[in-house]
C-alpha positions as CSV (number, residue, x, y, z in Angstrom):
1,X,11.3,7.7,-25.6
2,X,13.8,5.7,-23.7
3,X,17.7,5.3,-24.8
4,X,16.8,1.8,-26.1
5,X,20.8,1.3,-25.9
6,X,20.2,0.8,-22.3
7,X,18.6,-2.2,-20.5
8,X,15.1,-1.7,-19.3
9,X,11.8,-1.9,-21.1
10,X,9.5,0.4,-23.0
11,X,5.7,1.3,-21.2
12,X,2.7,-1.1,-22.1
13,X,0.1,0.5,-24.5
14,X,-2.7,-0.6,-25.2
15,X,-6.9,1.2,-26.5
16,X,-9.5,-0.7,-24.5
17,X,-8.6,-1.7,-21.9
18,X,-5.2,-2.6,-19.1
19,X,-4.1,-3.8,-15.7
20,X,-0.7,-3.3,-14.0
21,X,-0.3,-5.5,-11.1
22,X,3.3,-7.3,-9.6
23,X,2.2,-10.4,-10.8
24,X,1.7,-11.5,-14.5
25,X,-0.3,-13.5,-13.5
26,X,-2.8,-11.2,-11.2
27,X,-2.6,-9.2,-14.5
28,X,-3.7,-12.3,-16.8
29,X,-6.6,-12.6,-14.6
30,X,-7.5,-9.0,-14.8
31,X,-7.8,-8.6,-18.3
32,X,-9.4,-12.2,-18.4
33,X,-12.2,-10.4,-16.7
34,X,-12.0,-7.0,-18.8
35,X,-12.2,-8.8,-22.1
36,X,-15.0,-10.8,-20.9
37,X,-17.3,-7.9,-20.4
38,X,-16.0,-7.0,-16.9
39,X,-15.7,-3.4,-15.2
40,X,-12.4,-2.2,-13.8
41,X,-13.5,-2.8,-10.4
42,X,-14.6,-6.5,-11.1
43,X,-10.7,-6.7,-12.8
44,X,-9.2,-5.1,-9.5
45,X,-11.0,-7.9,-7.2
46,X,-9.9,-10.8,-9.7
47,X,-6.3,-9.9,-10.3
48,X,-6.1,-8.6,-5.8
49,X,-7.6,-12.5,-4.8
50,X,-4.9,-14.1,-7.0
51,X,-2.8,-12.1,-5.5
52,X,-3.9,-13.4,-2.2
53,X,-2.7,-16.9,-2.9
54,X,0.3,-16.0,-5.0
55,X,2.1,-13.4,-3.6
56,X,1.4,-15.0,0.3
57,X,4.3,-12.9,2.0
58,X,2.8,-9.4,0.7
59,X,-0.7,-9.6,1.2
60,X,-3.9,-12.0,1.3
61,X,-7.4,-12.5,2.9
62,X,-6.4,-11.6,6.6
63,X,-5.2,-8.4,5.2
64,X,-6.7,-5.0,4.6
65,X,-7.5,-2.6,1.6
66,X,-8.1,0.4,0.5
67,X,-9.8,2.1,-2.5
68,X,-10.0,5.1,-4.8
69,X,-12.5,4.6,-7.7
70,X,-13.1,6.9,-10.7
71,X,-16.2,6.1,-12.1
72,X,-16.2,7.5,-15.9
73,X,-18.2,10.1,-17.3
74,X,-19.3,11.5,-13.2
75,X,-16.5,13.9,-12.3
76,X,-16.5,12.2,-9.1
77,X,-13.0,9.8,-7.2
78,X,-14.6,7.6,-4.5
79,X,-12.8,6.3,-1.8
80,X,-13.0,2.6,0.4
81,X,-11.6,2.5,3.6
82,X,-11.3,-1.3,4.1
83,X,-9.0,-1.2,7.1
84,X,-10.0,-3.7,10.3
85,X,-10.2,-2.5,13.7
86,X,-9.2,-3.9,17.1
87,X,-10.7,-6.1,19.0
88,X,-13.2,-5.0,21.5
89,X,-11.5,-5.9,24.7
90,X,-8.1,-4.0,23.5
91,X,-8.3,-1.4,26.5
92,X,-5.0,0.5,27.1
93,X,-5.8,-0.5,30.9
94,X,-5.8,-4.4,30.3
95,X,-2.5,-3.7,28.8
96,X,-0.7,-1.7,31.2
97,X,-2.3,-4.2,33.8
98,X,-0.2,-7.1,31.8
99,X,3.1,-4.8,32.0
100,X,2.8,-4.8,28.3
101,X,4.2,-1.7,26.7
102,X,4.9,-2.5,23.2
103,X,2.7,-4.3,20.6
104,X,4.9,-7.1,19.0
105,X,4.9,-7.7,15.1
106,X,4.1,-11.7,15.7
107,X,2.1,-11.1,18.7
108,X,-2.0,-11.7,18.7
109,X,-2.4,-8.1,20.1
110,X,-1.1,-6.6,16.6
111,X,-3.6,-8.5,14.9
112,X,-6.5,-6.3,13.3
113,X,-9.6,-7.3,12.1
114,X,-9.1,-8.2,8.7
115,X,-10.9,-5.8,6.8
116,X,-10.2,-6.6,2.7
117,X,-12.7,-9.1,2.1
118,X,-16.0,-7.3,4.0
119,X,-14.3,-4.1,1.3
120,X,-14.3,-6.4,-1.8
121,X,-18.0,-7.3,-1.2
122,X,-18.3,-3.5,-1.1
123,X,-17.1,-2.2,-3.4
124,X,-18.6,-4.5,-5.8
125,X,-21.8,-4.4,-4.6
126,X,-21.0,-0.1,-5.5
127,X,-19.4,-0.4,-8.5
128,X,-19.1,-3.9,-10.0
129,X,-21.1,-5.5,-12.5
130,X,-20.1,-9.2,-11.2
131,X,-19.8,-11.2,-8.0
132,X,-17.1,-12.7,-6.1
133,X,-18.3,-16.3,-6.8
134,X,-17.7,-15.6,-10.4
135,X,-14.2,-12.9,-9.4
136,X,-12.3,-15.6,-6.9
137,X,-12.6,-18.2,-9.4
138,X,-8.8,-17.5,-10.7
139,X,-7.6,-17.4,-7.3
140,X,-9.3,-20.7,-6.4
141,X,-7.7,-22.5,-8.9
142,X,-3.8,-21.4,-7.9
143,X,-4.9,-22.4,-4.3
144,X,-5.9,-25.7,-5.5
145,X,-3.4,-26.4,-7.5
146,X,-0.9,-24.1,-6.9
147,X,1.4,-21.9,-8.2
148,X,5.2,-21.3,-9.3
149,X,7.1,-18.8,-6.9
150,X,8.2,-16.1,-8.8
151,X,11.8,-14.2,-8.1
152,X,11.1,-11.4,-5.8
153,X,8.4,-13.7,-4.1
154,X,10.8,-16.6,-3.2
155,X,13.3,-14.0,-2.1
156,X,11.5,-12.3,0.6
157,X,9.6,-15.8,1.2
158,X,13.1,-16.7,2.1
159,X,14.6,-13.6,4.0
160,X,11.7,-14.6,6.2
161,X,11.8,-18.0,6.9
162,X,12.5,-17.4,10.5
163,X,9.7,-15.6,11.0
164,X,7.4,-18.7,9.7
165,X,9.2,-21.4,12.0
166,X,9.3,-19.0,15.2
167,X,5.2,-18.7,14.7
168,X,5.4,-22.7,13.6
169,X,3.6,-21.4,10.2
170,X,6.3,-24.2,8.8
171,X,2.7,-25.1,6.4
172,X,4.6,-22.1,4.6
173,X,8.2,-23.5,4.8
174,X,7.8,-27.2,2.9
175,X,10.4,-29.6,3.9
176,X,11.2,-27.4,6.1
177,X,13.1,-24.2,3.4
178,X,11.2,-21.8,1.7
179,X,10.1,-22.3,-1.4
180,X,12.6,-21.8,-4.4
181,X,11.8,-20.0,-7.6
182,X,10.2,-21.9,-9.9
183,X,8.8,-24.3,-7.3
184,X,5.2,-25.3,-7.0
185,X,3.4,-23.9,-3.8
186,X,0.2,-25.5,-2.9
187,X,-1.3,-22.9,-0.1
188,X,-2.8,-25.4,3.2
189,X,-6.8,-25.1,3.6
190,X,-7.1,-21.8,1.2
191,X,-8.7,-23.2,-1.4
192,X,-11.8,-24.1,1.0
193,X,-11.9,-20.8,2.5
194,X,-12.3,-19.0,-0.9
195,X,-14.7,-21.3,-2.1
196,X,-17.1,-20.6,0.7
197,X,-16.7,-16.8,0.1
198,X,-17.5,-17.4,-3.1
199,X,-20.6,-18.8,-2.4
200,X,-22.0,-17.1,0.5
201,X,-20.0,-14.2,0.1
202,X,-17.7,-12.3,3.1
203,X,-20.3,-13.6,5.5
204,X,-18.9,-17.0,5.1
205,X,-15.3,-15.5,6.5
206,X,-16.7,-13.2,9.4
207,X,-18.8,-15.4,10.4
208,X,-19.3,-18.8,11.2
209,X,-16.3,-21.8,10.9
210,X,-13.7,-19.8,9.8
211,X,-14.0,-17.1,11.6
212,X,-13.9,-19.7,15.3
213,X,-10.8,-20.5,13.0
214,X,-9.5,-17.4,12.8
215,X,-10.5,-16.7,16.7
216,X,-9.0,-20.1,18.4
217,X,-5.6,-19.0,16.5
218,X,-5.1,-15.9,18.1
219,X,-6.4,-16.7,21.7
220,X,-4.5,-19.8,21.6
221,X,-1.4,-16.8,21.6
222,X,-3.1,-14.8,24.6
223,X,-5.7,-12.9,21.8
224,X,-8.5,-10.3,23.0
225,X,-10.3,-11.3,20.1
226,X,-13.5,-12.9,19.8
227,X,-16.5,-14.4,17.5
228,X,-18.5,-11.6,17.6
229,X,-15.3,-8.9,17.1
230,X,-15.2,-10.7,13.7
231,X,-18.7,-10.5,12.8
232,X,-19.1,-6.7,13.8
233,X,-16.2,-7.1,10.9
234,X,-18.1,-7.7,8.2
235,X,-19.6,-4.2,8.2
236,X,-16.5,-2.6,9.1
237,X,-15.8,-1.4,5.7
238,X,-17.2,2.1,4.7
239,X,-17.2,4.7,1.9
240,X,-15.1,8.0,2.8
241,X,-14.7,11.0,1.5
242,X,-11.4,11.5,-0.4
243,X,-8.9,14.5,0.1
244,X,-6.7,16.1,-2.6
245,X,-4.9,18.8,-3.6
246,X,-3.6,20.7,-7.1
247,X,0.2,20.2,-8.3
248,X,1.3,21.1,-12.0
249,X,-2.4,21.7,-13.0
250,X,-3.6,18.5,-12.2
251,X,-5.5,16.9,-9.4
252,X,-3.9,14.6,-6.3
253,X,-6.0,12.5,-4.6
254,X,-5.6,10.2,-1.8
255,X,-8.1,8.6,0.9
256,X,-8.0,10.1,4.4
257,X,-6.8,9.3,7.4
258,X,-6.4,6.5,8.9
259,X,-4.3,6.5,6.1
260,X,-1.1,8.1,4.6
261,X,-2.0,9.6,1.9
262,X,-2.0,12.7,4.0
263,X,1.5,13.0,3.7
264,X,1.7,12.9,-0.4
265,X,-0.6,15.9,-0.3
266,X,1.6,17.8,2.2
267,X,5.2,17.0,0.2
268,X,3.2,17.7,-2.9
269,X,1.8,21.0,-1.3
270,X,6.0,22.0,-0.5
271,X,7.2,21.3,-3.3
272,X,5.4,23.3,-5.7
273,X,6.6,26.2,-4.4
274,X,9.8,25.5,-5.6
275,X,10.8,25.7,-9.5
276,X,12.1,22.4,-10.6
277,X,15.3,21.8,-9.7
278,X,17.4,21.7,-12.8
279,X,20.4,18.9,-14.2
280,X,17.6,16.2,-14.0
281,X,15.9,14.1,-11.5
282,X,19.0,12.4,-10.1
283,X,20.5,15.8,-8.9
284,X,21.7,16.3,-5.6
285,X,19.3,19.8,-5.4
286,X,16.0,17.9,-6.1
287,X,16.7,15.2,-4.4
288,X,17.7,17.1,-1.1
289,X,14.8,19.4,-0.7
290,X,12.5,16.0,-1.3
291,X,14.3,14.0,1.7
292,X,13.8,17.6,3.7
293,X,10.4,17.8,3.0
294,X,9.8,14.0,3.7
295,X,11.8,14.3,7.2
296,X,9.2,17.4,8.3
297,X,6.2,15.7,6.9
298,X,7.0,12.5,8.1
299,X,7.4,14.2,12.0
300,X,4.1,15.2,11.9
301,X,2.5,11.9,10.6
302,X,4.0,10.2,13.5
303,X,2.3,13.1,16.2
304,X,-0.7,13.6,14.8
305,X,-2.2,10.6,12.5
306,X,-5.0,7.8,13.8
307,X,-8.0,7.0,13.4
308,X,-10.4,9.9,12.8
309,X,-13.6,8.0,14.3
310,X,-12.2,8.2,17.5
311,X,-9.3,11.5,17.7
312,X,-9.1,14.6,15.2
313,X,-7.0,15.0,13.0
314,X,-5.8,18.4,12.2
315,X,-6.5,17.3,8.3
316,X,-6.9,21.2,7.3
317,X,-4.4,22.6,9.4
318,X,-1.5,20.4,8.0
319,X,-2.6,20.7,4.3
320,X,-3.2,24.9,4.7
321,X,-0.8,26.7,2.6
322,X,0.5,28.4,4.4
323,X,1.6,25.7,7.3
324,X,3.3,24.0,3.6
325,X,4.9,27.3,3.4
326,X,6.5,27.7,6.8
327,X,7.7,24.1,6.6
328,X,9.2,25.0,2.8
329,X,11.4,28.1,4.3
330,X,12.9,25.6,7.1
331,X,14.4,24.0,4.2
332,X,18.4,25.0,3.3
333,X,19.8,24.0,-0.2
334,X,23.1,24.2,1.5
335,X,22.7,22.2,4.7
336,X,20.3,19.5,6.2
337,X,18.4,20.2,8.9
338,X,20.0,19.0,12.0
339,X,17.5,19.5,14.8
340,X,13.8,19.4,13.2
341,X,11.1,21.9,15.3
342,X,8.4,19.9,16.8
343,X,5.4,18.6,15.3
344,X,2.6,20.8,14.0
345,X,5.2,23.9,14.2
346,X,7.2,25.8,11.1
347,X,9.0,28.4,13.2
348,X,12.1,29.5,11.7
349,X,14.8,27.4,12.4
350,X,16.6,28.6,15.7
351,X,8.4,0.5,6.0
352,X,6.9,-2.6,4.5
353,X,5.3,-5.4,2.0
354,X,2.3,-4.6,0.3
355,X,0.3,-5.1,-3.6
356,X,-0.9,-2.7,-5.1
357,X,-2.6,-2.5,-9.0
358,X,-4.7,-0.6,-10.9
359,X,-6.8,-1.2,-13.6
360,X,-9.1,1.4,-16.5
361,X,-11.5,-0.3,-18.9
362,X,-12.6,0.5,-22.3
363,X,-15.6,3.1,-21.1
364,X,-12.7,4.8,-19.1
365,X,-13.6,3.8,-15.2
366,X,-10.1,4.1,-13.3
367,X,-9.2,2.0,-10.2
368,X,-6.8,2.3,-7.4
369,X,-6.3,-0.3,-5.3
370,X,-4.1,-1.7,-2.5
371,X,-4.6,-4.8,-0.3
372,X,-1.8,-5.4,2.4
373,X,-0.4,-7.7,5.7
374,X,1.5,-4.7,6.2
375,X,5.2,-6.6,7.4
376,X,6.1,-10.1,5.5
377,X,3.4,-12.4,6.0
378,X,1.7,-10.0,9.0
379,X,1.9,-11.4,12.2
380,X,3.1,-14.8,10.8
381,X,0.0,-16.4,12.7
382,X,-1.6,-18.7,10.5
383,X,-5.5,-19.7,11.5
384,X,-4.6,-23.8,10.0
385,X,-7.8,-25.0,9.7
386,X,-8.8,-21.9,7.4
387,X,-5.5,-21.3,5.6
388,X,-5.5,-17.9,6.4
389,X,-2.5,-16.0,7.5
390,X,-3.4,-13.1,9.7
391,X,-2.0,-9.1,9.3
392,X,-0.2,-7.2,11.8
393,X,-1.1,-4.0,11.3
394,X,-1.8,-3.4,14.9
395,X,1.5,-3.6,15.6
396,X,1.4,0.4,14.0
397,X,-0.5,1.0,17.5
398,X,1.0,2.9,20.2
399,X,0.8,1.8,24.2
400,X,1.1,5.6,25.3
401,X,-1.7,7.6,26.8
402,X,-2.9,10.6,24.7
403,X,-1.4,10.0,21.7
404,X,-3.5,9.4,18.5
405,X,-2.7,6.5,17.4
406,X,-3.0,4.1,21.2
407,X,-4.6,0.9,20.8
408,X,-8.8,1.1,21.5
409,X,-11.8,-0.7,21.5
410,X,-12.2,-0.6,17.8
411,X,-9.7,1.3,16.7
412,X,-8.0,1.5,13.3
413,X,-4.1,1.7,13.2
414,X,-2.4,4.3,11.5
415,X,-2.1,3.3,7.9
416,X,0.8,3.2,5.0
417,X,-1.0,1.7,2.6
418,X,-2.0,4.6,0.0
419,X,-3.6,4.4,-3.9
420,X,-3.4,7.4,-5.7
421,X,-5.5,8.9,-8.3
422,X,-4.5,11.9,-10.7
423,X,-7.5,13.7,-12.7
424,X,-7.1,16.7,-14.8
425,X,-10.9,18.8,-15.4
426,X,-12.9,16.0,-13.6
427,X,-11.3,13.5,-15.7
428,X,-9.5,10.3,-14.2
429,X,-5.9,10.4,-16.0
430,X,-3.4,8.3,-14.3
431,X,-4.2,5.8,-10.9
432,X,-1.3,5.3,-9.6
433,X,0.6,3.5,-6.5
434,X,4.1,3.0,-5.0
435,X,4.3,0.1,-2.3
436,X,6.5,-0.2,0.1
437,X,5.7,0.5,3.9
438,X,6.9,4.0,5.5
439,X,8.2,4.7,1.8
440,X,4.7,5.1,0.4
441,X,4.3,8.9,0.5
442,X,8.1,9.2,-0.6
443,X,7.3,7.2,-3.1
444,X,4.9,8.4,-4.7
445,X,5.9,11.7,-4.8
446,X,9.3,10.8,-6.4
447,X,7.5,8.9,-9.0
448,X,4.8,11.8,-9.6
449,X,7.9,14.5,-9.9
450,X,9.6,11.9,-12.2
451,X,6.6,12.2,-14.3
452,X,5.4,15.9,-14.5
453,X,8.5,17.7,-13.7
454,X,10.8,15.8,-15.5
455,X,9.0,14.3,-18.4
456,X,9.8,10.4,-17.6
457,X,7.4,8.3,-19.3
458,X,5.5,5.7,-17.1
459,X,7.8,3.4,-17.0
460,X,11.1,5.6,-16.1
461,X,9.2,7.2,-13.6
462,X,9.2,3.8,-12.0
463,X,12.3,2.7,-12.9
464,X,14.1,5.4,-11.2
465,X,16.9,5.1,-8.5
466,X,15.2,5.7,-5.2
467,X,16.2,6.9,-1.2
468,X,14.1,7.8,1.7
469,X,14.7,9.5,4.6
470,X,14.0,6.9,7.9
471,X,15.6,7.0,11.4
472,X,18.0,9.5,10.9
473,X,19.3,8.3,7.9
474,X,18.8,8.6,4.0
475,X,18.6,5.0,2.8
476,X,19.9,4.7,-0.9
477,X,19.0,2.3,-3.6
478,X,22.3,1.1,-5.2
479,X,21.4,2.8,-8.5
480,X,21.6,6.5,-6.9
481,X,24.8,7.7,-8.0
482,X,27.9,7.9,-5.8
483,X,28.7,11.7,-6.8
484,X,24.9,12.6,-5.5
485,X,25.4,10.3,-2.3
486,X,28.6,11.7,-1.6
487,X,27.4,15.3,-2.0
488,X,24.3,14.8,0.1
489,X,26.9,13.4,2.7
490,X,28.6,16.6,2.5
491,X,25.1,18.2,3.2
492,X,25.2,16.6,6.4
493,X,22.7,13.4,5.5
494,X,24.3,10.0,7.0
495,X,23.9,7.6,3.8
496,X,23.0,4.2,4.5
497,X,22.7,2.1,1.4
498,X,19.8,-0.4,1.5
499,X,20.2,-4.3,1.0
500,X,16.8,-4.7,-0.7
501,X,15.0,-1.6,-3.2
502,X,12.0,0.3,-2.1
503,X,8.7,-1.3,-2.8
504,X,7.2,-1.7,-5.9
505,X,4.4,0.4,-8.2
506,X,2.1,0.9,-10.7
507,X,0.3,3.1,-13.1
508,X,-1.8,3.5,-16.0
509,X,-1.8,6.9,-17.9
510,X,-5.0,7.9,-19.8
511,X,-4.5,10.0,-23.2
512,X,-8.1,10.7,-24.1
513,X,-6.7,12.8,-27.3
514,X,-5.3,9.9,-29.0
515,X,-7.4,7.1,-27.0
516,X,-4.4,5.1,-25.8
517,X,-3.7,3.7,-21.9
518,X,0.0,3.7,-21.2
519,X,0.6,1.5,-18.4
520,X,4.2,0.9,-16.1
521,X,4.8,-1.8,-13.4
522,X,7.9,-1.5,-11.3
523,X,11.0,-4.1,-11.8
524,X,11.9,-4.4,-8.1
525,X,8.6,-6.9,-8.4
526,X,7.8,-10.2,-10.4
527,X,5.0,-8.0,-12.2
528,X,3.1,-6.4,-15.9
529,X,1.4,-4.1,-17.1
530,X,-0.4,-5.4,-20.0
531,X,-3.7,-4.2,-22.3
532,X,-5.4,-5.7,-25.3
């Protein structure tokens, strides 16, 4: 139990069913759908689409999602890919012809496919038990008639205000300043767009007026894309198979690459072989050999992940023991590493804006689910006439011959958007998610450590001070503690304290034995977890 002297607040409970989302009101809409007979995945839809309209800088309908899906009573965790791919006319050559050698983040050319509403239709049609005329109902009515900005929202909505004038988004920016908190938001031409998915379902987006909308926005900007590049959209969603691994007796799992969720299993798989560092989670030991195994992990995501349709990746070779091995005896308790080996090798030594929720309902089916623009707003290019503002998560593409992850005829982008699922015997126990760009895989392993090896309830877990190791530098949180900063200085990290905290999560914990959900949501969001 937590020391109710000090300030934070105590994990949800709740017996038949919960949500955790970053939006009360994404969570309202959830278990609006859960008490009304609903499945978890119809509650995950619901409670995303709000999300859509509400929470505009972090994700919405020209964004992308992924899935993992524990169906109860099978034994089985599915996974959704929902991620868009380029446009057929993105050839490395046409780029190197225009002297172009780096995608932009506003630019056309960083602009995906969206691929989250052809993957809602999906996974519904898979696993629901209602449709998305009767699931975007919530969200229809906050694009109609708006919605108040929340704290977190109207900060970043602020922060990047530039962004939305330089792409003349200023829809987004009324009388000319983002909105404040507590202001009313209306969303320009949403409310249309939704209602004709939810009436002729994700056809009505990749196809037809919106999608010329969609098209004439980003060719107006020197686009590749085109009419029939959205359409091939629609099916572009597809059912993978997930990939796991064992820590502490339970089960990991994570969907594959183009994704990240590569990376949780390989700092998962180092540090289990290490006993648990002792004098709690905030000690400079444990957090130390996590950063270390984040920098060597990281190194290889950046060599080796894209999209598997169209490269390998060495999936087996980076999660085999004994590669996690090598890479653990690199690691010195006394002294960071100061030159790492390259990627893919263990000789001896010689970020972004995102939602994600989950949901379980009272027959025990467990969702995981993340939707994302990847940067604020994505590219900031907003398609007017359909109210849709458009990802960037192209701009995770490379312009360099032979690597992975260079732009293609359509090809997905390397991914950081990761839900996680933990099961125990073929059970679903906790789905689980930490936003937050790059940090994903740090985070989530900070907050799974938190949890098993330390004993922090749901809620603490998330709570937690965080750090992550990115170009070159560890960037702190303000609640890590100056004696651990200073000593990890000491260790030879440089310490760079960040301005704004790392993401965002949620999770639900499952205790069969006394038939309870235990749900967390994180406080550097707006957001609940809530049950009935």
């Amino acid at each position: 139990m937590r020391d109710l002297h000090l300030p934070g607040r105590s994990p949800a409970y709740a017996a038949n069913g919960m949500a955790a989302t970053s939006m009360p009101a994404a969570t309202l809409a959830a278990l609006d759908v859960l008490r009304a007979g609903g499945n978890a995945m119809d509650a995950a839809v619901a409670a995303v689409a709000v999300q859509c309209v509400i929470e505009p800088h972090s994700t919405g309908i020209g964004g992308d999602c992924f899935c993992l899906y524990a169906p109860a009573g099978t034994g089985r965790v599915v996974a959704l890919n929902g991620s868009g791919r380029a446009p057929a006319a993105a050839t490395l050559d046409w780029y190197e012809a225009q002297g172009i050698t780096a995608i932009e983040n506003t630019s056309p050319h960083a602009v995906t496919v969206p691929g989250a509403v052809g993957a809602w239709e999906r996974l519904l049609a898979a696993h629901g038990t209602k449709g998305l005329e009767e699931l975007l109902q919530p969200a229809i009515r906050y694009a109609e008639d708006g919605f108040i900005v929340h704290s977190r929202v109207a900060s970043d909505w602020a922060e990047h205000a530039p962004k939305l004038r330089a792409t003349g988004a200023t829809s987004f920016l009324p009388g000319g300043d983002a909105p404040a908190e507590g202001d009313r938001f209306v969303p320009p031409n949403l409310a249309k767009t939704l209602r004709a998915i939810a009436a002729r379902g994700a056809k009505a987006f990749y196809e037809g007026p919106i999608a010329a909308d969609m098209v004439a926005a980003l060719r107006a900007r020197g686009g590749l894309h085109t009419e029939e590049d959205f359409a091939a959209g629609l099916d572009a969603a597809h059912f993978v198979e997930p990939i796991r691994t064992g820590f502490r007796g339970y089960e990991v799992w994570q969907c594959p690459p183009n994704g990240s969720g590569l990376l949780v299993l390989m700092l998962l798989g180092i540090l289990r072989g290490w006993d648990t560092p002792p004098h709690g989670p905030m000690s400079t030991l444990r957090l130390h050999r996590h950063l270390e195994a984040a920098r060597l992990v990281y190194r290889d995501r950046d060599t080796f992940l894209g999209d598997p349709d169209q490269v390998e990746v060495p999936v087996a070779r980076l999660t085999d023991p004994a590669y996690l091995d090598a890479l653990r005896g690199l690691v010195r308790d006394d002294a960071a590493l100061r030159d790492l080996p390259r990627a893919g090798e263990a000789a001896l030594p010689a970020h972004r804006d995102t939602v994600y929720l989950c949901v379980v309902d009272r027959d025990g089916n467990a969702c995981s689910f993340i939707n994302s623009l990847f940067q604020s707003f994505g590219s900031a290019i907003l398609a007017e006439q359909s109210g849709v503002m458009l990802q960037n998560r192209g701009f995770s593409f490379r312009l360099e011959r032979g690597h992975p992850n260079t732009i293609a005829p359509f090809k997905r982008p390397m991914h950081t958007i990761i839900p996680g699922m933990l099961t125990e015997n073929g059970q679903a126990v906790m789905p689980f998610g930490v936003m937050g760009g790059h940090f994903q895989p740090m985070g989530q392993t900070l907050f799974l450590t938190n949890h098993l090896d330390y004993g922090l309830d749901i809620q603490e877990a998330l709570d937690a001070p965080r750090l992550m190791a990115l170009g070159g530098k560890v960037q702190a949180e303000r609640g890590v503690p100056l004696p651990v900063l200073d000593h990890l200085a000491r260790l030879g990290h440089t310490i760079e304290r960040v301005a704004k905290p790392h993401g965002g999560g949620q999770a639900i914990r499952i205790d069969r034995a006394r038939g309870c959900l235990i749900g967390g949501s994180d406080p550097r969001k707006d957001g609940m977890a809530l049950g009935y």
